[in-house]
N, C-alpha and C positions, 0 to 999 in steps of 0.2 A: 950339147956336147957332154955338159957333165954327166947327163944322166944313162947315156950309155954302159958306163961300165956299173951301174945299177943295177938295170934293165938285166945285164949280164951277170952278175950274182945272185939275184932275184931267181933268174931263170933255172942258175944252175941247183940253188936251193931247193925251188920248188922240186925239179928231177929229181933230187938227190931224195928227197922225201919219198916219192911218189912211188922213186924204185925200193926202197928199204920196207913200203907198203906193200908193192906186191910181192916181195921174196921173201917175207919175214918167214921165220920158222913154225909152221904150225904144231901145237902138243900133239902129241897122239893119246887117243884114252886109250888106259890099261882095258883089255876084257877078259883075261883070264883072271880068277880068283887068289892065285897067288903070287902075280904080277902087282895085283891091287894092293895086296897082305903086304907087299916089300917097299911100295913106295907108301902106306903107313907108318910102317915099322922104321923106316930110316928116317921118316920126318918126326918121326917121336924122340930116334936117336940123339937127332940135331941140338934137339931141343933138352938131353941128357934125362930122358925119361927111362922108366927101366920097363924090360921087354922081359914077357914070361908070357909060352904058349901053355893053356889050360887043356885043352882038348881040342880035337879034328877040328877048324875051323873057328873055332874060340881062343883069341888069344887079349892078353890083358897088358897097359903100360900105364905105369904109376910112378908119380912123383910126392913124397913127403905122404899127405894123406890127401893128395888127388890120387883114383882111379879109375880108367877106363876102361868098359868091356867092348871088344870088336867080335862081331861073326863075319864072316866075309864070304858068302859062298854064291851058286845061281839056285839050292831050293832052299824052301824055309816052311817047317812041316808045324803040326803041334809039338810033337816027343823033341825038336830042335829048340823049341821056344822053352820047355819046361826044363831044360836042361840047363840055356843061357839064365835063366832067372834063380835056378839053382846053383850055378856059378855064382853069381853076381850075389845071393844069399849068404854063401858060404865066406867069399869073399870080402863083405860088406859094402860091395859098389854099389855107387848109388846113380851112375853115368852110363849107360848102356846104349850102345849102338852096332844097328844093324845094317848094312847091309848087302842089299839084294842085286843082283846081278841079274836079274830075268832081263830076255831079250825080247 
């Protein structure tokens, strides 16, 4: 007898789980390149980083004497590479990331 109303919060427990498993919210990834660039940019924000866009696709955010280079696009040719490394030169980054969106 005691154990019925156990049995019974057990049960609803486990439900309660089971269903918050299968309805959970899924992410969606971003696939556009400037989708991507925005949820970067506002999580650097968060985090009181400073945003400066360098050129088409190269944009840069820096705290004290951390900085980071982003490219964010779907191609990535030679003339795009010697460009980001000449950013990042002029700059003096030393953190460089890339990427690539190919499908």
């Amino acid at each position: 007898m005691i154990f019925e109303p156990i049995k019974v919060i057990v049960a609803v427990i486990l439900s309660l789980i089971l269903f918050l498993i299968a309805y959970r919210k899924k992410r969606r990834r971003p696939k556009d390149p400037q989708e991507v660039k925005r949820v970067i940019v506002s999580y650097f924000k968060r985090k009181n980083w400073e945003y400066r866009e360098l050129s088409h696709g190269i944009f840069m955010v820096k705290k004290n004497m951390r900085k980071i280079l982003f490219y964010v696009d779907f191609k990535m040719n030679f003339n795009i590479l010697k460009e980001i490394l000449y950013e990042a030169f002029l700059n003096n980054v030393k953190d460089v990331r890339i990427l690539s969106l190919e499908r």
